[in-house]
N, C-alpha and C positions, 0 to 999 in steps of 0.2 A: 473584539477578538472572539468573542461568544461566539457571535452570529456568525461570523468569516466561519469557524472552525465548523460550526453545522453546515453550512453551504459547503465549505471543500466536502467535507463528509460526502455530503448526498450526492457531488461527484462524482467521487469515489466510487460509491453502491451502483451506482447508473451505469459507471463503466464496464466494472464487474457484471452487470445484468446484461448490457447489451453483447461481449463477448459470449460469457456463459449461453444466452439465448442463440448465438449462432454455431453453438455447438448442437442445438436441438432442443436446449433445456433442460439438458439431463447434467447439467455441471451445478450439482449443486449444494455442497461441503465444499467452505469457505473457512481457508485460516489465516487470520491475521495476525501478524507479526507486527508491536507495536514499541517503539519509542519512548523515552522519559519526555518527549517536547512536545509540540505543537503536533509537528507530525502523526508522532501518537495519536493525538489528540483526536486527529482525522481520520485514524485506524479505528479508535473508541464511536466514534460518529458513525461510521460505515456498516461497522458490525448491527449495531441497531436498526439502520435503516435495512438490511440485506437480509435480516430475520423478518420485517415487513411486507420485506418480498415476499419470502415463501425460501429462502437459503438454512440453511444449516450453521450457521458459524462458531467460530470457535478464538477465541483471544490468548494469543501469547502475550504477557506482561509482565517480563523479568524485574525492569526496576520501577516502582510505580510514582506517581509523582505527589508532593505532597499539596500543590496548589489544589484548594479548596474546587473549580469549575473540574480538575481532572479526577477529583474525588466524585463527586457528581457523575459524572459520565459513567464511571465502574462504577457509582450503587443503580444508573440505569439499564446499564447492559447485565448487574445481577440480577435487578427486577426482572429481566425478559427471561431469565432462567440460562445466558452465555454463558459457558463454562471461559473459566480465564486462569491461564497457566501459568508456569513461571518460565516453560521452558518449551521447546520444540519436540513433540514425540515423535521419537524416531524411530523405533525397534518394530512399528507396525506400517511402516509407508512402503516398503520396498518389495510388495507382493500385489496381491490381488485386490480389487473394490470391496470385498467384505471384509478386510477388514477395519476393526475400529479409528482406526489412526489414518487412514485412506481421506487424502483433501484433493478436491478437483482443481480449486484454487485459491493460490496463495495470494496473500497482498501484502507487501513489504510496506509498512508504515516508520519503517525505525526513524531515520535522519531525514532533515529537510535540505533546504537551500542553503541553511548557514554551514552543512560541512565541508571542511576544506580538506585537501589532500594527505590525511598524515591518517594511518593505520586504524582503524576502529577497534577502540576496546571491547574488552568484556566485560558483560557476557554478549557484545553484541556483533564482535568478530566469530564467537561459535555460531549465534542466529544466522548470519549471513552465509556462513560455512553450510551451516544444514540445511538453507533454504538451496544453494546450490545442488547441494546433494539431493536432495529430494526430487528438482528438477530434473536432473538427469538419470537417476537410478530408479524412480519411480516407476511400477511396471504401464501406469497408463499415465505419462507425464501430465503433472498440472499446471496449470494454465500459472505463468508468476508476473504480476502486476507489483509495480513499484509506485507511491505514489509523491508527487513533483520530480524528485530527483533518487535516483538509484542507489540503496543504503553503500556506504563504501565510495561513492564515486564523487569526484568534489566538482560542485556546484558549476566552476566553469570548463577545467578540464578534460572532466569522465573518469575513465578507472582507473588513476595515476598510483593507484599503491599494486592494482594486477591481482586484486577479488578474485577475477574473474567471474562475477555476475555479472548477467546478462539479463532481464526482464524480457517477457515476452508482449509485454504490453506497458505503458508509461501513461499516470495521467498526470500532466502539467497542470498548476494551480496558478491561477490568474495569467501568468505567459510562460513560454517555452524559457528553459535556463540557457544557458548556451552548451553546457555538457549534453544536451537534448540532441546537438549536430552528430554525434559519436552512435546517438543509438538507433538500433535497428529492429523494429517492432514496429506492433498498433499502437498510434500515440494519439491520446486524448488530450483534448484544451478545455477542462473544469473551471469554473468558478470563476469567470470572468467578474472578475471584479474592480478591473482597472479602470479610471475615468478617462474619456475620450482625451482630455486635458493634459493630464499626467505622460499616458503614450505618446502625444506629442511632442512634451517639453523634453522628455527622452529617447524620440523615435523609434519607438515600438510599433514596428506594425502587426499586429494580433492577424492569425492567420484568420480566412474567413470561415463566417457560423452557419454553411446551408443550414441546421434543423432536420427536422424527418418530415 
């Protein structure tokens, strides 16, 4: 699980870098919205890797987990000097680039694959709420990357509670969900970690990987 979760990670980061860079490379204040689960877990990975880059990050971490590997993860992203929040700042997003609270892009790590359609709690019906807002009222909209499946949206149907979140980019981990048909974005295919074997005995066919 270790290892899966580093690999989606550095997905994660890659996606985030390759958008940001075709913005010109000037997108680079990153805030991650992170999850008690796995997901998280991936938000935790990303952040480190994206500070590697040469990014800005910044970690929201409302409930934290108490599994020993996710304790881990926060004393590494303290080490890099991450600041990690509890909450979304909001009273500084909805103006200009200097200010403090200005993100060029968000990454929604909250829920993974296992959510299913019933309402998101809090506090992570407010997260999802503020990351809408942000996208929209933000005076230089930020870029909002969801990663495998769209916090709010259940795993096979999509937005069936009416979030209304929308991602402007999606990175799928190991294959596309089927709530992936509903969305409408850059979407990325992370962390191929399916065996040739397994997509067979289930007929997955993984889209194709040209590379660069």
């Amino acid at each position: 699980l270790e290892q899966l979760m580093e690999l989606a990670g550095l997905s994660v980061a890659e996606a985030v870098y390759d958008v940001a860079a075709e913005e010109g490379g000037k997108k680079k204040r990153v805030l991650l919205v992170c999850g008690p689960g796995n997901n998280g877990g991936d938000g935790l990975v990303a952040a480190r890797h994206l500070v590697h880059f040469g990014f800005d990050a910044t970690i929201v971490y409302p409930k934290r987990s108490s599994k020993p590997h996710f304790i881990n993860l926060v004393k590494q992203c303290e080490d890099m000097n991450i600041p990690i929040l509890d909450f979304i700042p909001m009273d500084s997003n909805n103006t200009g680039e200097e200010e403090e609270g200005y993100y060029d892009v968000i990454v929604d790590a909250i829920f993974g694959f296992s959510f299913r359609g019933t309402a998101p709690r809090e506090p992570y019906a407010t997260s999802i709420a503020n990351m809408v807002t942000l996208q929209k009222n933000q005076q230089s909209k930020p870029l909002l990357v969801s990663v495998d499946v769209p916090s709010g949206w259940d795993v096979d149907g999509g937005d069936l509670t009416g979030t209304g979140f929308c991602p402007d980019v999606l990175v799928s981990l190991t294959a596309p969900k089927l709530s992936s048909k509903k969305f409408q974005g850059r979407h990325f295919v992370g962390g191929r970690f399916l065996p040739p074997a397994i997509a067979e005995k289930y007929g997955i066919k993984m889209p194709p990987y040209p590379g660069k």
